[in-house]
Backbone as numpy.savetxt, mean C-alpha at the origin, in Angstrom:
# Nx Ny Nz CAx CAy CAz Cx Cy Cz
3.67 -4.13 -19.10 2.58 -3.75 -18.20 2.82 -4.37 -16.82
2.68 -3.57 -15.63 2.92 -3.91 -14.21 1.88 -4.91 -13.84
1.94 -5.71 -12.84 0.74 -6.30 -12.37 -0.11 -5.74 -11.87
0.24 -4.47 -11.84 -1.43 -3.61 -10.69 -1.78 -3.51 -12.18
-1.45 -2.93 -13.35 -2.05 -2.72 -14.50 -3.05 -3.51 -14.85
-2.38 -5.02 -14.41 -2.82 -5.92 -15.45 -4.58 -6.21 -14.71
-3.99 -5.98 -12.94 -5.07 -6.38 -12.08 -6.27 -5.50 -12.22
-6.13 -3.90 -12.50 -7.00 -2.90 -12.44 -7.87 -3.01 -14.06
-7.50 -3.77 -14.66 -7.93 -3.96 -15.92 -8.94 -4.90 -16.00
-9.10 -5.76 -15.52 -9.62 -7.23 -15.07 -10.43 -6.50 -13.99
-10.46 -5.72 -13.18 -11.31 -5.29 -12.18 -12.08 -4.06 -12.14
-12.25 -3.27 -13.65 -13.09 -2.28 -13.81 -14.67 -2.69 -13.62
-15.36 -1.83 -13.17 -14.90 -0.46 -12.94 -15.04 -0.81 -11.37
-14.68 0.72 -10.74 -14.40 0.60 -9.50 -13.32 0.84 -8.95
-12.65 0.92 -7.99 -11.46 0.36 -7.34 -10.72 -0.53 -6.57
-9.72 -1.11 -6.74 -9.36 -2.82 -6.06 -9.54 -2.05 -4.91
-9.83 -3.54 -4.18 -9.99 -2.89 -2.68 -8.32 -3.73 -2.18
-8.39 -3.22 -0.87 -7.04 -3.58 -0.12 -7.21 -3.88 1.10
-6.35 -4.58 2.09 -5.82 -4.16 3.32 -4.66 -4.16 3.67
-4.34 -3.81 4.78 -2.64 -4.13 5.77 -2.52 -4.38 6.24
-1.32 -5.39 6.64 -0.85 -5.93 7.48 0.45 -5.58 8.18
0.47 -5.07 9.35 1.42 -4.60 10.51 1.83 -6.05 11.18
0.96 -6.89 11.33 1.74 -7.96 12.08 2.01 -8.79 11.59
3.29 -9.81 12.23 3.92 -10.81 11.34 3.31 -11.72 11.99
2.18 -12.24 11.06 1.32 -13.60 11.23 0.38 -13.21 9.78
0.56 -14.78 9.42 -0.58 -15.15 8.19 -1.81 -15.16 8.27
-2.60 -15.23 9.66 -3.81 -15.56 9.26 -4.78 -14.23 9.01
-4.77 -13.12 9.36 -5.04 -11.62 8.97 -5.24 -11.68 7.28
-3.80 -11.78 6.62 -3.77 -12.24 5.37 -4.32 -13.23 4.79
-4.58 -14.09 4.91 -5.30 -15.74 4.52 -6.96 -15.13 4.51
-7.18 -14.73 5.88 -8.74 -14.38 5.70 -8.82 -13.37 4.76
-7.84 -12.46 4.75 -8.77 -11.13 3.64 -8.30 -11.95 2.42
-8.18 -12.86 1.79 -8.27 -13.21 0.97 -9.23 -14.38 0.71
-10.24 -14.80 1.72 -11.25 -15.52 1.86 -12.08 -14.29 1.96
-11.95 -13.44 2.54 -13.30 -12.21 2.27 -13.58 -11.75 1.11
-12.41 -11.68 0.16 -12.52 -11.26 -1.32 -11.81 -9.76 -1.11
-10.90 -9.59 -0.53 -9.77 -8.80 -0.67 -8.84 -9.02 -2.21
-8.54 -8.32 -2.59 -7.92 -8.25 -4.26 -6.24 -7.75 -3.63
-5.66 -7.01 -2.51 -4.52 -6.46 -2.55 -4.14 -6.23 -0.88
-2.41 -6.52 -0.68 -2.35 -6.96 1.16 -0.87 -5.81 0.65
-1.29 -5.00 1.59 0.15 -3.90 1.63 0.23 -4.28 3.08
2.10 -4.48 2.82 2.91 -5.63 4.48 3.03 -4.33 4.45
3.33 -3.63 5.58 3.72 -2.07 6.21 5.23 -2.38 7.20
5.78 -1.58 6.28 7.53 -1.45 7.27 7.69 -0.05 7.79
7.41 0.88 7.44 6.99 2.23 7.46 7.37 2.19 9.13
6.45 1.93 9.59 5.46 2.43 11.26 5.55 0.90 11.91
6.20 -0.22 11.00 6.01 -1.39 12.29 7.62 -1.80 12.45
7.28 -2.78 12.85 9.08 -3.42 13.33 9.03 -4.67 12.45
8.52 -5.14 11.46 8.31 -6.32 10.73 10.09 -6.24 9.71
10.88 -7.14 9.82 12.04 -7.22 9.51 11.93 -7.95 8.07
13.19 -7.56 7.23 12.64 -8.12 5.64 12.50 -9.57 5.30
13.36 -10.52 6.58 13.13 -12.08 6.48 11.47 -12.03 6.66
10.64 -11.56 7.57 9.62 -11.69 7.81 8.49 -11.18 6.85
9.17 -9.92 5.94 8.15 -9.46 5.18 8.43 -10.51 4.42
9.47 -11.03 3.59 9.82 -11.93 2.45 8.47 -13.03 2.48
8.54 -13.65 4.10 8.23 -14.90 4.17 6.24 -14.27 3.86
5.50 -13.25 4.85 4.21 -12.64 4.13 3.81 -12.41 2.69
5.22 -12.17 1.84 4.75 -12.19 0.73 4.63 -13.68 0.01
5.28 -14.43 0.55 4.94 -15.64 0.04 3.29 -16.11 0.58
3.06 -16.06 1.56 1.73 -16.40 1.97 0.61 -15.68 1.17
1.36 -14.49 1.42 0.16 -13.56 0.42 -0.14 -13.69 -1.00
0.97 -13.83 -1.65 0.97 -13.93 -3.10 0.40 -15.72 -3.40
0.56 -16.25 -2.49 0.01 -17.98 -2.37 -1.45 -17.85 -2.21
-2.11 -16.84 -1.11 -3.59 -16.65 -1.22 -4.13 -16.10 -2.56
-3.21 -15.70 -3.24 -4.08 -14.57 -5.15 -3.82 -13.40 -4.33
-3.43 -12.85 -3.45 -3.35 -11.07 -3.41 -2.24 -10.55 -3.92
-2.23 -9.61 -4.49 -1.72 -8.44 -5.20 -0.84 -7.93 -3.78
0.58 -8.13 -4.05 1.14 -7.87 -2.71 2.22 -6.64 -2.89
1.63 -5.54 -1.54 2.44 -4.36 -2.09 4.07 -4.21 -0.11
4.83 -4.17 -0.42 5.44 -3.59 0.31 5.79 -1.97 0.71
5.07 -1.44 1.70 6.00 -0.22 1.79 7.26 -0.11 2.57
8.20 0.19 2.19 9.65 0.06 2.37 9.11 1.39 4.07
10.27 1.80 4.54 10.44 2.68 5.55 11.48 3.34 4.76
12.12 3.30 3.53 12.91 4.91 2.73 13.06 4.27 1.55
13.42 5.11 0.69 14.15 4.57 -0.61 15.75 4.91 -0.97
15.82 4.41 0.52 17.61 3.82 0.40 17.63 3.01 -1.16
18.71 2.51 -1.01 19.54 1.69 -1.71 19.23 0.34 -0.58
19.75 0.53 0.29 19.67 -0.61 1.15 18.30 -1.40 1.15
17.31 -0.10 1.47 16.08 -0.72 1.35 15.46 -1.33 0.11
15.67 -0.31 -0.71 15.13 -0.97 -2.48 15.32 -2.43 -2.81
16.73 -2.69 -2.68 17.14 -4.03 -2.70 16.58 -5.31 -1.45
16.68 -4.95 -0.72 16.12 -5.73 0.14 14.51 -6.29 -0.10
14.19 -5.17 -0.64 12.63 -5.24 -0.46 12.44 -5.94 -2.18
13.00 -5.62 -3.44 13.01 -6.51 -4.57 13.26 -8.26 -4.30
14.12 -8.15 -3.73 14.20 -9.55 -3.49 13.55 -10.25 -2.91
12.59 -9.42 -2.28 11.09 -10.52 -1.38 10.05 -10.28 -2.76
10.81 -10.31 -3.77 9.52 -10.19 -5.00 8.39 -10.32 -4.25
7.85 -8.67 -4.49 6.50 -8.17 -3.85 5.93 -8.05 -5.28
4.40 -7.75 -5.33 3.73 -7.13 -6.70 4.25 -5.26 -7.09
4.31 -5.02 -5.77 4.27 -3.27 -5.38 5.49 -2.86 -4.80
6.22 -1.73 -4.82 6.99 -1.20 -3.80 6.81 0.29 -3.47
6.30 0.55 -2.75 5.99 1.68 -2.42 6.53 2.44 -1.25
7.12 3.89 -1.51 7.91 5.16 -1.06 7.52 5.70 -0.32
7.36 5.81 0.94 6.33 7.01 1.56 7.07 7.91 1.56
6.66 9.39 2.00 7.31 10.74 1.70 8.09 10.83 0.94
7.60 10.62 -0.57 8.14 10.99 -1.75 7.53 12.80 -2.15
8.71 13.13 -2.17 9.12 14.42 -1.68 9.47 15.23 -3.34
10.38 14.54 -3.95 10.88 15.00 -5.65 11.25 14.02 -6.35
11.10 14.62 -7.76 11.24 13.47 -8.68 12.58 12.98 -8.54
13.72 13.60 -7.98 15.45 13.23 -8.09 15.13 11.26 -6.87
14.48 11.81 -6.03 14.85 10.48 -5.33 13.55 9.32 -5.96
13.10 9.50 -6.98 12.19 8.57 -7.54 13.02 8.06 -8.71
13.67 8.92 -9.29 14.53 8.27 -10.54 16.13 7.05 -9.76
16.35 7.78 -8.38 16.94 6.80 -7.66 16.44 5.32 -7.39
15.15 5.82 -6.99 14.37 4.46 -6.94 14.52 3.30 -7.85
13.67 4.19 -8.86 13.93 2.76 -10.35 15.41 2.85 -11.18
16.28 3.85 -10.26 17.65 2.81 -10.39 17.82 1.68 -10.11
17.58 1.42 -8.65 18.17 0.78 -7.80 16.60 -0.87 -7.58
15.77 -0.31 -8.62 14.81 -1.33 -8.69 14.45 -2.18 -9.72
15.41 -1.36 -10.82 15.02 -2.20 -12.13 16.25 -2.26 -12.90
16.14 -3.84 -13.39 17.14 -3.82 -14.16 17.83 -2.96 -15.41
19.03 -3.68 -15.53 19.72 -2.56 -16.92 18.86 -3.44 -18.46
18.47 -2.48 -19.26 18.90 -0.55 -19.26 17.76 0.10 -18.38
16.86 -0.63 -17.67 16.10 0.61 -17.32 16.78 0.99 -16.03
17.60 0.37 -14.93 18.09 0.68 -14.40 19.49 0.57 -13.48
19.94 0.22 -12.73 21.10 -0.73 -12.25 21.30 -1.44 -10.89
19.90 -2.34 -11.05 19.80 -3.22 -10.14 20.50 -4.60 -10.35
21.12 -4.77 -8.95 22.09 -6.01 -8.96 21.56 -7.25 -9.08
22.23 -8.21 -9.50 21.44 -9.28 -9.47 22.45 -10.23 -8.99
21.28 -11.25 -8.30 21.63 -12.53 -7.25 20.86 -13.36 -8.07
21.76 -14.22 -8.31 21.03 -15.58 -8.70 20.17 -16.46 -8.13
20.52 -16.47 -6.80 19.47 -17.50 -6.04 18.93 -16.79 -5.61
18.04 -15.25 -5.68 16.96 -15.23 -4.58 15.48 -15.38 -5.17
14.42 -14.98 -4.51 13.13 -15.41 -4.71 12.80 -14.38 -5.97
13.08 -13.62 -6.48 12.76 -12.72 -7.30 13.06 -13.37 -8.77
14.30 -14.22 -8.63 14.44 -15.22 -9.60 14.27 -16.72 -9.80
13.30 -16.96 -8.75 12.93 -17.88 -8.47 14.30 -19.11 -8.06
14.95 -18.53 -7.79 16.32 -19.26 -6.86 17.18 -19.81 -7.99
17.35 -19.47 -8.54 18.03 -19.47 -9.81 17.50 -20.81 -10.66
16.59 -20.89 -10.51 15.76 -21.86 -11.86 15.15 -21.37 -13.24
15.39 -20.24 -13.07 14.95 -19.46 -14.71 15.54 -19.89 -15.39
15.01 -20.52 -16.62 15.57 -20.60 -18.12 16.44 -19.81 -18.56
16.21 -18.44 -18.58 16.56 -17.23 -19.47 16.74 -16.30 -18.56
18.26 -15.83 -18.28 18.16 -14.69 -17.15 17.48 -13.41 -17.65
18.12 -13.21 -18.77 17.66 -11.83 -19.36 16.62 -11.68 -19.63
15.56 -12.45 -19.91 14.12 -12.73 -20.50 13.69 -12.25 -19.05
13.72 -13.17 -18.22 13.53 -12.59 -16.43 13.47 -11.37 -16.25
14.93 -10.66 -16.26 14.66 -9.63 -15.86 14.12 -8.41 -17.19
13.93 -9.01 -17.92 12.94 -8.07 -18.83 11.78 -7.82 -18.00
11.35 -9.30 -17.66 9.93 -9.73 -17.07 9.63 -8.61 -16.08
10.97 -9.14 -15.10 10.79 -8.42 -13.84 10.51 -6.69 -13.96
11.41 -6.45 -14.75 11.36 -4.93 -15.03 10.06 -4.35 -15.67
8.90 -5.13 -16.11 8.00 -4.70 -16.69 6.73 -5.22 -15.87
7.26 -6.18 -15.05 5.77 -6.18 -14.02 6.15 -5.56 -12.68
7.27 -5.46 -12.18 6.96 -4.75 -10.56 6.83 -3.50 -11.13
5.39 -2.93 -9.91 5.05 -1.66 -9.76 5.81 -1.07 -8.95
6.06 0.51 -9.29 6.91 1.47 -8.44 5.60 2.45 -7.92
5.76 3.24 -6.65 4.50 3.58 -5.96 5.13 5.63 -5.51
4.75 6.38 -5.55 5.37 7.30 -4.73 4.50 7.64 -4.06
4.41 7.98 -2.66 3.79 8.08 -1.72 3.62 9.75 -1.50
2.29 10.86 -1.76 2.55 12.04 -1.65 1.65 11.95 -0.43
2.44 12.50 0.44 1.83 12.77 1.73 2.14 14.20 2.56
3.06 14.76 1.54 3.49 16.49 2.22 3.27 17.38 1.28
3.53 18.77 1.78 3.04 20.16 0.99 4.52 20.33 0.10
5.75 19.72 0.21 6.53 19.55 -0.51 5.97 18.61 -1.68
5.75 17.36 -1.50 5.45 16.72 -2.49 4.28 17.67 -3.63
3.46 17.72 -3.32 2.18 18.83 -3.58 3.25 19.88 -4.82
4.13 20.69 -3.61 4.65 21.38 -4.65 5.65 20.68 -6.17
6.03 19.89 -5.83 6.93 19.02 -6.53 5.96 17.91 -7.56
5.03 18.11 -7.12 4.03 16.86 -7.91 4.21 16.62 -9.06
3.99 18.03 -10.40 4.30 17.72 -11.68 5.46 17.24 -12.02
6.56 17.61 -11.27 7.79 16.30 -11.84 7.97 14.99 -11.12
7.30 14.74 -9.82 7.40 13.69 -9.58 6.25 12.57 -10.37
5.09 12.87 -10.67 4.50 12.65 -11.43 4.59 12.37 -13.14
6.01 13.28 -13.30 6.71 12.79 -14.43 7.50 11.53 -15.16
8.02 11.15 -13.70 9.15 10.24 -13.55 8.41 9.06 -14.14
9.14 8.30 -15.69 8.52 7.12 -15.83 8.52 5.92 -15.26
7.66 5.00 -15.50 7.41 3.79 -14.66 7.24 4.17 -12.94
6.78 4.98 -12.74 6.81 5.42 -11.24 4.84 5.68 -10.73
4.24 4.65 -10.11 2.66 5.58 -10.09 2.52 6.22 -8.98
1.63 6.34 -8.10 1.08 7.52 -7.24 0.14 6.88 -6.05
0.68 7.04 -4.84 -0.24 6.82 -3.40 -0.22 7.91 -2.88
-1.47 8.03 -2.88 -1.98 9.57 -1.78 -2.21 9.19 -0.42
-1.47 9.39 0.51 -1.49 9.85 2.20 -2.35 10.29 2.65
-3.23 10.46 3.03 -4.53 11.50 3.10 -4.00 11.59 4.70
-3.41 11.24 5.92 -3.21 11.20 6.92 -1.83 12.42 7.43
-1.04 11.75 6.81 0.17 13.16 6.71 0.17 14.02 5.94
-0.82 14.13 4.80 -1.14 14.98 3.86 -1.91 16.15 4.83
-2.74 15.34 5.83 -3.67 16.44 6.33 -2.51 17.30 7.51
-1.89 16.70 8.64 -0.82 17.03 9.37 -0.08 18.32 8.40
0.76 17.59 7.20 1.02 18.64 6.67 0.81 19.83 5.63
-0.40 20.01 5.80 -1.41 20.72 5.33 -1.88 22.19 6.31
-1.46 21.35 7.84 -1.93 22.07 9.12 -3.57 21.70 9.45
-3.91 20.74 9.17 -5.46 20.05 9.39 -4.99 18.35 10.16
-3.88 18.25 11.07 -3.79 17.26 11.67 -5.40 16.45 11.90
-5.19 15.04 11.67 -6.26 13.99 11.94 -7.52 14.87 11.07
-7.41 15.60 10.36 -9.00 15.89 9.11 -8.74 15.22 8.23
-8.74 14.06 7.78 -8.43 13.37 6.54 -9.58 13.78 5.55
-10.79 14.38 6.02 -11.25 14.94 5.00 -11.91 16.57 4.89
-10.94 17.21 5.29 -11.02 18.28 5.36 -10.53 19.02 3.70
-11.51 20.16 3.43 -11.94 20.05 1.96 -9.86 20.38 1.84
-9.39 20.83 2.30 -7.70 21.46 1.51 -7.18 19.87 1.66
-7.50 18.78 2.21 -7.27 17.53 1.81 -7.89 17.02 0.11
-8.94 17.17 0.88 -9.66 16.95 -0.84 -9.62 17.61 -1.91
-9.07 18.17 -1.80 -8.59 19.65 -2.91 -7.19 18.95 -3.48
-6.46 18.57 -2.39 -5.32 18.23 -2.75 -4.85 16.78 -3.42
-5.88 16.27 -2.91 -6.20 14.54 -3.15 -6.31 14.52 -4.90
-7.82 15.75 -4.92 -8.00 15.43 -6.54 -6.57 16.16 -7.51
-6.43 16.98 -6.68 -4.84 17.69 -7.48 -4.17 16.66 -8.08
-3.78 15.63 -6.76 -3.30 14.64 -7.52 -3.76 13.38 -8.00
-5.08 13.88 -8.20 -5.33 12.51 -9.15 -5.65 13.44 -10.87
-5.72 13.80 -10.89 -5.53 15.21 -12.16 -3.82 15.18 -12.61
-3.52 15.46 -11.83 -2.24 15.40 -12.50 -1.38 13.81 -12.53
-1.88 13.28 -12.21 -1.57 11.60 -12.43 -2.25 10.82 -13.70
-3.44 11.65 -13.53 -4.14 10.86 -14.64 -3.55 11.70 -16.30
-2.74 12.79 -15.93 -2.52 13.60 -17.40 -1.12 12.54 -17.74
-0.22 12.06 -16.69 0.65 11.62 -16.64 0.44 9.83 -17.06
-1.14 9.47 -17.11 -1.09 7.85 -17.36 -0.68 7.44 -15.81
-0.75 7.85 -15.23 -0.86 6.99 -13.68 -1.83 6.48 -13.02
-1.64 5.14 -12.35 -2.42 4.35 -11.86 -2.45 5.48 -10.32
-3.42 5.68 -9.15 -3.59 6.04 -7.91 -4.01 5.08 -7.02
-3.44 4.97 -5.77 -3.80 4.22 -4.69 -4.21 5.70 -3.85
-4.95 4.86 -2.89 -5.04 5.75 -1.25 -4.97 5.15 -0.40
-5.06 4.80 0.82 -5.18 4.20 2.25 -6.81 5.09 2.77
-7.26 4.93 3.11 -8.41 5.77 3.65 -9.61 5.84 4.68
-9.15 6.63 5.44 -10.71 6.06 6.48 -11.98 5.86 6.32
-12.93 5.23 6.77 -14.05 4.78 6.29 -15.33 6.11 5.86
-14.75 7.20 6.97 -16.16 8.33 6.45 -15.64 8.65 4.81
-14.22 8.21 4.23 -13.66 9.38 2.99 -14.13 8.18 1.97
-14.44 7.08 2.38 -14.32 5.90 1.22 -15.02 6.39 0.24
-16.71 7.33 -0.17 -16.86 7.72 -0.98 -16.32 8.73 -1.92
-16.11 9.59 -1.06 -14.95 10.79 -1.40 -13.98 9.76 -2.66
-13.16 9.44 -2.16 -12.24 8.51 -2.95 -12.52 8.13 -4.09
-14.02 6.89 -3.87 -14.39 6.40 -5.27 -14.85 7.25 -6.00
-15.58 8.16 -5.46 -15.96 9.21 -6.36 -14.84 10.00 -7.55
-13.82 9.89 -6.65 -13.01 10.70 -6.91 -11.81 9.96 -8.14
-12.07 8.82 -8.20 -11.51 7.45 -8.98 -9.79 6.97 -8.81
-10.07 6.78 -7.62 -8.99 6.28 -7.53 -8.94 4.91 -8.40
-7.48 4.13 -8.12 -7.80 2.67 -8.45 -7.64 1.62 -7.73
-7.06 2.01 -6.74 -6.90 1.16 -4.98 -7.22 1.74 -4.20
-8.32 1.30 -3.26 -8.27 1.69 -2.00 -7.75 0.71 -1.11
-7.11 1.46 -0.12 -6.87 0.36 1.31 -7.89 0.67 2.14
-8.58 -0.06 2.58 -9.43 0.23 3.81 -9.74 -0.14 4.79
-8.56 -0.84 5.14 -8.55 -1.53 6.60 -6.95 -1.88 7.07
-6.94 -2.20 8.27 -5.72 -2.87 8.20 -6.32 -4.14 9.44
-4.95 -4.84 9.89 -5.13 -5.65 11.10 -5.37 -5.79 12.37
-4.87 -4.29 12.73 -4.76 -3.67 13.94 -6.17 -3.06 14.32
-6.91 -2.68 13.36 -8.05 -1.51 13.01 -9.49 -2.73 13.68
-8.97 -3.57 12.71 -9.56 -5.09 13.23 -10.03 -5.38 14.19
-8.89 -5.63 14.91 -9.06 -6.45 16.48 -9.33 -5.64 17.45
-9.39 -3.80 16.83 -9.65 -3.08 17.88 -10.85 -2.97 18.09
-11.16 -2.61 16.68 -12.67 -2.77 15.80 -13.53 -3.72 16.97
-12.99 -5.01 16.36 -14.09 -5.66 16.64 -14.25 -6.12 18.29
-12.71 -5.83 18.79 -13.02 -6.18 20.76 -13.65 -5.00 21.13
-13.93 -3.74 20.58 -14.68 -2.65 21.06 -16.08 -3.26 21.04
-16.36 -3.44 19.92 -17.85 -4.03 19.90 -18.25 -4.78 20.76
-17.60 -5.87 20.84 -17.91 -7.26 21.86 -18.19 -6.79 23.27
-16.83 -5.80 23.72 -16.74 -5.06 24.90 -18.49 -4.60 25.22
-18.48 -3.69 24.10 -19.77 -3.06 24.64 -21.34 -3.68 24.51
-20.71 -4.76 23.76 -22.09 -5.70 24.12 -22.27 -6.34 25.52
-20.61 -6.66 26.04 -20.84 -7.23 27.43 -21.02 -6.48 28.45
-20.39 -5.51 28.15 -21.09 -3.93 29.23 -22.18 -3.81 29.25
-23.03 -3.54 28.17 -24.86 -3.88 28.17 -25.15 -4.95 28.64
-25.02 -6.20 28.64 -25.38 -7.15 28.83 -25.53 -7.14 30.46
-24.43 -6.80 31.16 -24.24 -6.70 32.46 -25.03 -5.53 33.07
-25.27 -4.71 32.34 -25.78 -3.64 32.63 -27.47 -3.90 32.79
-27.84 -4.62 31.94 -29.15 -4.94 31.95 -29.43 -5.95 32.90
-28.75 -7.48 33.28 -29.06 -8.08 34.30 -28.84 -7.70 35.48
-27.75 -7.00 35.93 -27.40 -5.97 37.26 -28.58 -5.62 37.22
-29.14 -4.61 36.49 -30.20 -3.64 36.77 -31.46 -4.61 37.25
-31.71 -5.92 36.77 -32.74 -6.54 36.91 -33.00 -7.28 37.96
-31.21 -7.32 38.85 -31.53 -8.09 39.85 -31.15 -7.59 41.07
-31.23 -5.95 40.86 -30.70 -5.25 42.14 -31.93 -5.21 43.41
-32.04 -5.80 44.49 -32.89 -5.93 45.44 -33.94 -4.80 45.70
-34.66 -4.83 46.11 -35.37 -3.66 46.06 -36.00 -3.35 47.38
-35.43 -1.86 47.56 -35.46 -1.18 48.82 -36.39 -0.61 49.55
């Protein structure tokens, strides 16, 4: 059993909640895990965060109790490996497209026999080579990291029932490039989103798959309704924009109201 398994089990009913982190600094991470955040997806996708740097977040993160997911930027070879060795909880695919490059994946992510991932003795995944038992390890390893496929296109959509096939592999829905490629750019909840969303949570759930989403705040019911088992619903960036907008426009009022009160009178 994976650790999201073990976590979504322990956390019924409902769905774990999440956030992300785009920037390389701990304290984003540290607090959502003082807010009661359950799960921190580091994002390589869309930022410039390099794998020394994700490595070193997952240590912080997995040190706060969060459930730590990486999304890679492909499912190279290059990347797979790189990103195992920052032993994350998660690794997750975006534009997972067919089942052929998902069975690549948990080649290149899990050990033999399930797959033919290399092994280094000293890195963090084996705890720097202090394991007792290599093979016991990578039993371990091979049965708790989660594999993620990311459906975010009308290819994937079409391809779903076999990517959805692929064992040890679960399911993140895109609702953002899902809508783009849908032809409903920025509708994340436009009903051929939501049509497509539950598609694949129907056919995930026939398959025994766990579902994540990422999601904007008007869809958050949509979602639970809809049962996922992760939501993300925030990130870091969303944050600081978030919250200097607010402040902003409190000090704009603020000014706005004493100006007005002390303009001379004509």
């Amino acid at each position: 059993m994976t650790r999201l398994q073990c976590f979504r089990e322990e956390r019924r009913p409902g769905p774990i909640l999440g956030a992300a982190a785009y920037f390389n600094d701990p304290i984003f991470i540290e607090m959502c895990s003082y807010l009661g955040f359950s799960v921190m997806w580091i994002e390589m996708e869309h930022s410039h965060l390099t794998f020394a740097e994700v490595a070193n977040l997952c240590r912080i993160s997995q040190g706060c109790g969060l459930l730590t997911m990486i999304r890679i930027p492909s499912s190279s070879r290059e990347n797979v490996l790189k990103a195992v060795e920052c032993a994350p909880d998660i690794i997750d695919v975006p534009m997972a497209n067919s089942a052929q490059e998902l069975h690549e994946l948990t080649k290149y992510a899990r050990f033999a026999p399930k797959g033919e991932r290399g092994f280094f003795s000293v890195s963090r995944a084996v705890r720097y080579g202090t394991v007792p038992n290599v093979p016991a390890e990578q039993q371990k390893v091979n049965d708790e990291l989660c594999l993620m496929a990311q459906i975010e296109t009308s290819q994937g959509l079409t391809n779903l029932e076999a990517i959805c096939s692929v064992p040890g592999v679960d399911i993140f829905i895109g609702p953002s490039d899902l809508a783009a490629s849908l032809g409903v750019p920025g509708q994340t909840g436009h009903p051929r989103v939501k049509e497509s969303g539950e598609l694949v949570l129907r056919t995930a759930r026939k398959h025994g798959k766990l579902v994540a989403v990422g999601s904007m705040p008007a869809d958050f019911k949509f979602w639970v309704k809809a049962g996922v088992d992760v939501l993300f619903c925030t990130n870091d960036t969303s944050c600081l924009r978030i919250g200097a907008e607010v402040v902003l426009q409190q000090a704009r009022e603020a000014v706005a109201q004493i100006t007005e009160q002390v303009q001379p009178a004509k």
